[in-house]
C-alpha positions as CSV (number, residue, x, y, z in Angstrom):
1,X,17.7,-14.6,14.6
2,X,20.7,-15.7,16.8
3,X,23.4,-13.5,17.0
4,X,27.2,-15.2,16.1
5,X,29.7,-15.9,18.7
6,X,32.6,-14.3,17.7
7,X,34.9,-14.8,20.7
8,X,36.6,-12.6,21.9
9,X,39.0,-9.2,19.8
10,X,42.1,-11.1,19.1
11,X,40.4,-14.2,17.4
12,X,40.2,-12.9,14.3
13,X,44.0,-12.6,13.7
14,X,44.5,-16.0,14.8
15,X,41.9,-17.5,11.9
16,X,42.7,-19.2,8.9
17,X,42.4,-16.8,5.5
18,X,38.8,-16.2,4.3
19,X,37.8,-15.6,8.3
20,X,37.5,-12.1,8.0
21,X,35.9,-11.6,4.6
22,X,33.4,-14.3,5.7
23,X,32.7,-12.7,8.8
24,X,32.2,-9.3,7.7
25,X,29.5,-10.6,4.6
26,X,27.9,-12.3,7.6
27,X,28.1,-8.3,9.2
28,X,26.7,-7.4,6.1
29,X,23.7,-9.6,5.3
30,X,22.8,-9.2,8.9
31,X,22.9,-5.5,8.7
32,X,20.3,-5.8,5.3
33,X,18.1,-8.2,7.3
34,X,17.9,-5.9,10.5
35,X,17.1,-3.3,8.0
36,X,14.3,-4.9,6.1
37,X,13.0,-6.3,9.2
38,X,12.1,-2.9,10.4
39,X,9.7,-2.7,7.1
40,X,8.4,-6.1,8.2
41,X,6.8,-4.0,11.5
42,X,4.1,-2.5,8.8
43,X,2.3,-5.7,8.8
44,X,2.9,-6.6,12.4
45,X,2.9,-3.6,14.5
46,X,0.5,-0.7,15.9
47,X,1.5,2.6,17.7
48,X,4.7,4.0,17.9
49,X,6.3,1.2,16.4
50,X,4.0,1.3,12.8
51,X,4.2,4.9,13.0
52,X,7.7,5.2,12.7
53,X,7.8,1.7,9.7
54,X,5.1,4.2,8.0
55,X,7.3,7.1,8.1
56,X,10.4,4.9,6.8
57,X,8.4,3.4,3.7
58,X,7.6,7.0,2.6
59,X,11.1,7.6,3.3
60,X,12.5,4.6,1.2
61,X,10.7,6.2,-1.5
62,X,12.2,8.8,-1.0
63,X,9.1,11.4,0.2
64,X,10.0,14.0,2.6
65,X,8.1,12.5,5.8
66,X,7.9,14.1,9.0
67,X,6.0,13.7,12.5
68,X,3.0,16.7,12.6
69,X,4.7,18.2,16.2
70,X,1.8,17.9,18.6
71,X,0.3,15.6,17.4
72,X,-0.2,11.5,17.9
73,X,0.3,9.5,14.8
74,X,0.2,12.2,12.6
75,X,3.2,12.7,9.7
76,X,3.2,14.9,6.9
77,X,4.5,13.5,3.8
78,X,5.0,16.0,1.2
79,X,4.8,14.5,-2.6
80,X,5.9,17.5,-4.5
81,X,6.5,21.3,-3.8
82,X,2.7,21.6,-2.5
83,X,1.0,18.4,-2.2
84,X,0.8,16.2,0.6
85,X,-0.6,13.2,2.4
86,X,-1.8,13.9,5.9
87,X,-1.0,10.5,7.5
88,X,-3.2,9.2,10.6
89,X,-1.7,5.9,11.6
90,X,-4.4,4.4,13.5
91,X,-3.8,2.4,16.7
92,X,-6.7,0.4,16.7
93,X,-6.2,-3.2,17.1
94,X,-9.8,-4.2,15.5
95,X,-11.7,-3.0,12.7
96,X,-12.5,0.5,12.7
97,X,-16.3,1.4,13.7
98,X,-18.2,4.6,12.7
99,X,-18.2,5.8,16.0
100,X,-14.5,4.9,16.8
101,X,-11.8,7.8,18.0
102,X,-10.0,7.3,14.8
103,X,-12.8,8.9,12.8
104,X,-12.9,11.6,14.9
105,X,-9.4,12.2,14.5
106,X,-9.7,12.5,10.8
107,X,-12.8,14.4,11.1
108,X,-10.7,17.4,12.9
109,X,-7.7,16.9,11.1
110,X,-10.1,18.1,8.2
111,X,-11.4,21.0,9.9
112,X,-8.1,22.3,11.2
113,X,-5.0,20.7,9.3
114,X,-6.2,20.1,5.8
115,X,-5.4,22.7,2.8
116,X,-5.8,22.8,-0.7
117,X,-3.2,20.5,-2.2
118,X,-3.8,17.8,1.0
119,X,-5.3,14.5,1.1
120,X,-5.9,12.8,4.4
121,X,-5.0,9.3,4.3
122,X,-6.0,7.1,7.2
123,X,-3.3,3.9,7.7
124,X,-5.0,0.4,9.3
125,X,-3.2,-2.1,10.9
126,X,-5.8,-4.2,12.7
127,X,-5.8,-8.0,13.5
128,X,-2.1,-7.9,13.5
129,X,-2.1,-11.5,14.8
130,X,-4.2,-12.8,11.7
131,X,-2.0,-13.2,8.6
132,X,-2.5,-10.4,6.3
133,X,-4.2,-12.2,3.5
134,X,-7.3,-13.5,6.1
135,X,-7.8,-10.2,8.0
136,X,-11.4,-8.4,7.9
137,X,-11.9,-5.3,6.0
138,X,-9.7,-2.6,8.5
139,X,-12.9,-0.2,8.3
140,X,-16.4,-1.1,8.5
141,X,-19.2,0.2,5.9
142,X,-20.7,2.7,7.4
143,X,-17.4,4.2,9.0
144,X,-16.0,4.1,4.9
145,X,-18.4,6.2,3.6
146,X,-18.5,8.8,6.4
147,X,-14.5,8.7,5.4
148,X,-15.1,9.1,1.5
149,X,-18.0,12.0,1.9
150,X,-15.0,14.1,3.5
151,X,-12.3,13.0,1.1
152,X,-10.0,11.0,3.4
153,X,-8.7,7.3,2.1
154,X,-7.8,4.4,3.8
155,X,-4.7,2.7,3.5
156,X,-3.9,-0.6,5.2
157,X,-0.5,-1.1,6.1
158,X,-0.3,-4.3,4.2
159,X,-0.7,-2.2,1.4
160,X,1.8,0.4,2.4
161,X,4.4,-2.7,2.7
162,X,3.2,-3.7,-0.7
163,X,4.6,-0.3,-2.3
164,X,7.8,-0.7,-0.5
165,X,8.1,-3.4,-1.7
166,X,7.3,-2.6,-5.3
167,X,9.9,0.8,-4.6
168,X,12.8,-1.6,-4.1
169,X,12.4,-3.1,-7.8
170,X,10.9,0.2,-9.1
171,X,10.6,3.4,-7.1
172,X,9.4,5.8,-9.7
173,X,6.2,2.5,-10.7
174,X,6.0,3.1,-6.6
175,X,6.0,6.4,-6.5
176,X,3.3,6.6,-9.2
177,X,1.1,4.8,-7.1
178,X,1.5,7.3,-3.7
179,X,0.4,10.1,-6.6
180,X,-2.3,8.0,-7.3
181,X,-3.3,7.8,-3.0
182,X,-3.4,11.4,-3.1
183,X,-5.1,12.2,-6.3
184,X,-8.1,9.4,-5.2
185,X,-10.7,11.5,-3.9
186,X,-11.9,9.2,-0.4
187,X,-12.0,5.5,0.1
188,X,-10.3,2.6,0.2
189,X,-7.1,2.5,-1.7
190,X,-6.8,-0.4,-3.5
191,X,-3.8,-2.1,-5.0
192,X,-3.4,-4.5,-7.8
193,X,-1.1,-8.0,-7.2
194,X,1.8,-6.1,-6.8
195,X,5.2,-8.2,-7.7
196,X,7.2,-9.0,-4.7
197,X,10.8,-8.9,-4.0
């Protein structure tokens, strides 16, 4: 998006009437687009860049979501007073193997990180340059079902956006359906056709 030439301070005061209320909608409309944009980086980006769009969609529906200090793509969101999603954003840029890092990851977040009330949810973003609707399954067979035996689910980004999305017509419908993420006991989390904004 190009930016607007707005000349230099005094121009303003030199404009016609309906300059300045024109300009600052233009202000605003930018500052919404700027802000949904950074939402848009869930189906586009991977590292640091999805982890922080991740951490802003549980945000925008208004879950407590915080970095795990120490560790690499790894937030906490916390649903209620004791439940939470331990959210691995993966950096992997292809489909996720059974013998890729990102398993192992999840494999010790369970042994060191995971309580009662938790549910480790593992967030794809792979063939970022392939629309979203004609991308390959983010996890491959044999790497899913290691992930359901131990309880973790697998949440595509796409999906993610999909929620946010949904939040900004109806957060509590949204909402519901990050309760149902944790209460799904391994797998892939799948979504209906979710209505879009």
């Amino acid at each position: 998006m190009k930016a607007i030439e707005l000349g230099p301070d005094w121009l303003a005061e030199e404009m016609p009437p309906g300059y300045n209320t024109r300009l600052l909608e233009i202000q605003r409309l930018s500052e919404e687009l700027r802000a949904m944009g950074r939402f848009g980086q869930l189906l586009w980006t991977i590292g640091d860049e999805l982890v922080e769009a991740v951490r802003q969609a549980f945000v925008a529906m208004r879950f407590e979501s915080m970095p795990i200090p120490g560790a690499v793509g790894l937030l906490a969101v916390t649903l209620d007073g004791n439940r939470r999603l331990l959210v691995n954003v993966s950096s992997a840029q292809q489909t996720i193997q059974k013998k890729s890092p990102e398993l192992a990851q999840v494999f010790h977040l369970q042994q060191e990180l995971v309580g009662d009330s938790d549910r480790i949810v593992l967030v794809t973003n792979s063939h970022v340059g392939t629309r979203p609707a004609e991308r390959p399954a983010p996890v491959e067979p044999d790497a899913l079902k290691l992930l359901q035996r131990i309880g973790a689910n697998v949440l595509p980004a796409t999906a993610l956006f999909r929620l946010w999305t949904l939040s900004l017509q109806d957060r509590d419908r949204a909402r519901g359906w990050v309760d149902r993420l944790h209460a799904q006991d391994g797998g892939s989390f799948e979504l209906p056709n979710l209505p879009v904004v």
